[in-house]
C-alpha positions as CSV (number, residue, x, y, z in Angstrom):
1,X,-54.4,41.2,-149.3
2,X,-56.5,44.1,-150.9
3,X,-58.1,45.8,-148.1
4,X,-60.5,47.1,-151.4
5,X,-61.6,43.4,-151.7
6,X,-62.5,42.9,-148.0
7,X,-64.7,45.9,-148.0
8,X,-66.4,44.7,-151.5
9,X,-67.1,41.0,-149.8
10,X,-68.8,42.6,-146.6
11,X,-71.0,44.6,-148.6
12,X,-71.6,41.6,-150.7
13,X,-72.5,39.5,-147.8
14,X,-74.5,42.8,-146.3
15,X,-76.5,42.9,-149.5
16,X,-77.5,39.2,-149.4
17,X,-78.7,40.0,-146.4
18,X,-80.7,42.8,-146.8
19,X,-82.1,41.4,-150.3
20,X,-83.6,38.5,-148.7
21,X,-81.3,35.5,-148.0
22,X,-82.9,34.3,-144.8
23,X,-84.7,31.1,-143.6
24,X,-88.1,31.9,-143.3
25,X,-90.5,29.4,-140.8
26,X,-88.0,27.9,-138.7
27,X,-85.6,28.2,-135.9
28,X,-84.0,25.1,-136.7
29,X,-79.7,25.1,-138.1
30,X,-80.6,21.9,-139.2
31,X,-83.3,22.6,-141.8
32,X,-80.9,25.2,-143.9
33,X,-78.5,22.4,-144.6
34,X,-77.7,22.1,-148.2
35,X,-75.8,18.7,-147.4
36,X,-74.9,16.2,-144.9
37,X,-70.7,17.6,-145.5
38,X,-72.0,20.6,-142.7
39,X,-69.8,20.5,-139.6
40,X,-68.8,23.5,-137.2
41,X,-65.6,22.9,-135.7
42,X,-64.6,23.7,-132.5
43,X,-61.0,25.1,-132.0
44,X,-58.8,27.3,-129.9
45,X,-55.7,28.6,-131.0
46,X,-53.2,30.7,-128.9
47,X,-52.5,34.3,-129.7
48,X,-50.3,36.7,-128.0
49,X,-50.1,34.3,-125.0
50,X,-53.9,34.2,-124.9
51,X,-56.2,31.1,-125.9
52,X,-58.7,32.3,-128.4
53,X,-61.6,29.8,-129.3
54,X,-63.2,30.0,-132.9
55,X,-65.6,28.2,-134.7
56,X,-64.4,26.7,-138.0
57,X,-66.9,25.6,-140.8
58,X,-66.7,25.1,-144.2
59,X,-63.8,24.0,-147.0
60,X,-60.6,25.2,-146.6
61,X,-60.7,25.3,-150.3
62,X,-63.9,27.2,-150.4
63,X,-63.8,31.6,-150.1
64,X,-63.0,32.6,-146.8
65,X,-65.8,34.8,-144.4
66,X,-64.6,35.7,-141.2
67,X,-67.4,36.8,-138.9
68,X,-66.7,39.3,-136.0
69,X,-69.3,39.5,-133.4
70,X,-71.0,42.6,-131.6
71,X,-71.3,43.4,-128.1
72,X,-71.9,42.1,-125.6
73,X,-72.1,38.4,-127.4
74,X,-69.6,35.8,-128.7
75,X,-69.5,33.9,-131.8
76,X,-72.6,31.5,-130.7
77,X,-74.6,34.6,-132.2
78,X,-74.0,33.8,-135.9
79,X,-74.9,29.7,-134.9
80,X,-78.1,29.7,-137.2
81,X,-76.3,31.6,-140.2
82,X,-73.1,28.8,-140.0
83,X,-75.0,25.7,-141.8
84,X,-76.6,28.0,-144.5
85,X,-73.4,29.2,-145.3
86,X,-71.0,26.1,-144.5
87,X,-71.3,24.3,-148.1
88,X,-70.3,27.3,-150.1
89,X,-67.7,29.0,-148.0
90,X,-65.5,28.3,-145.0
91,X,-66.8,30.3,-142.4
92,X,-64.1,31.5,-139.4
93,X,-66.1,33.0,-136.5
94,X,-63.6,33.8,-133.2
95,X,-64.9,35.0,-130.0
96,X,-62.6,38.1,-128.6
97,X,-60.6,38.0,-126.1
98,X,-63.1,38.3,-122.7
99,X,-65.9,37.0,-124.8
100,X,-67.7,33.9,-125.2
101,X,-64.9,31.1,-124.2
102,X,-62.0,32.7,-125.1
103,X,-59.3,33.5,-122.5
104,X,-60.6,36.7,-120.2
105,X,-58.0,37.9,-119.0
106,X,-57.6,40.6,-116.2
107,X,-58.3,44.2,-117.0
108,X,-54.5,44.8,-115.2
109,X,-53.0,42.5,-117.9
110,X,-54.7,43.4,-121.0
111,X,-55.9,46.2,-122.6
112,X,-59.3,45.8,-123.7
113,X,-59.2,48.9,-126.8
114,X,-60.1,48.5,-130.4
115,X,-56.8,48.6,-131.2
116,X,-55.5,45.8,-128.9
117,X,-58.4,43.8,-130.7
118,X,-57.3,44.5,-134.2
119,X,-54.0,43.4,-133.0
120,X,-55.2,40.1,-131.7
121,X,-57.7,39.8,-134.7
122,X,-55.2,40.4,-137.1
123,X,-52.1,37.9,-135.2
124,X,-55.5,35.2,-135.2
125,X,-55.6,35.2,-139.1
126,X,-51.9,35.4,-139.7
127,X,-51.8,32.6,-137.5
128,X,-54.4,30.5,-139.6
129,X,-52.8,32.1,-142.9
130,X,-55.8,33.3,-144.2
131,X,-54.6,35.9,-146.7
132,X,-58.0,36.1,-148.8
133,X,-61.2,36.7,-147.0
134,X,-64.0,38.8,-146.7
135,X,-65.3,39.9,-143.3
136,X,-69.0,40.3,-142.0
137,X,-68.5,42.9,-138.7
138,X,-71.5,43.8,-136.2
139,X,-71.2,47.1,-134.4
140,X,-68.3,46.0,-132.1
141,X,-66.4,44.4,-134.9
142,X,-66.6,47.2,-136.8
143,X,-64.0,49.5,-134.6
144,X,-62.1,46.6,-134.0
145,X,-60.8,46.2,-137.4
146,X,-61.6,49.3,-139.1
147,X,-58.1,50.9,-138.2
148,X,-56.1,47.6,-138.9
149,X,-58.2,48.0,-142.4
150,X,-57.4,51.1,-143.2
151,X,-54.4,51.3,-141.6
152,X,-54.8,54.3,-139.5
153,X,-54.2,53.2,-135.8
154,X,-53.0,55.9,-134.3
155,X,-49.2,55.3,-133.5
């Protein structure tokens, strides 16, 4: 994957944002549908022994988004942007481990760093094979993957 391609697409998506694409006037998923195909998908998949929940919307034949969420929330937090982006992407939107309804495991049996994310993060898409994607971070996801991107984790 070209990490320079990533970066591109969450600036891209960043700039949509900032420039305006919102839903002005209502609170309701339901009235930014652009077609009855919308569905989120509920899933868990395991990952290095833990189960990790994700939502899963979209085509899998569509471009690929992968939405990280900030702290101290869970993937429910990107529930209203999901249907306006559903018919023209797939959107995959996992909670962290000890977030949302993902495993939470103990503190004594897992390591709850950035890097130790990025790890599970980056076993989660090798696990889907998603090889091209873009990724939207908020302020937690950002250190979580930022290493992994730019392959600098300390060793």
């Amino acid at each position: 994957m070209n990490r320079y391609h990533t970066i591109f697409g969450a600036i891209f998506v960043a700039w949509l944002f900032l420039t305006g694409f919102t839903v002005v006037g209502t609170n309701d998923p339901a009235a930014v549908f652009k077609s009855d195909n919308y569905q989120t998908r509920y899933r868990t998949i395991t990952v290095q022994n833990l189960y990790n929940f994700y939502r899963d919307a979209g085509s899998g034949s569509s471009p690929a988004i992968i939405f990280l969420h900030g702290f101290p929330t869970s993937s429910h937090m990107f529930r209203n942007l999901i249907p306006a982006l559903a018919d023209d992407f797939r959107l995959v939107v996992p909670d962290y481990p000890g977030f949302g309804n993902s495993a939470m495991p103990d503190i004594k049996a897992f390591d709850y760093t950035f890097d130790r994310l990025a790890d599970v993060i980056e076993d989660f898409l090798e696990k889907l094979d998603l090889k091209c994607y873009s990724l939207y971070v908020m302020d937690y996801g950002a250190p979580s993957v930022s290493d992994w991107l730019f392959d600098i984790r300390s060793v």
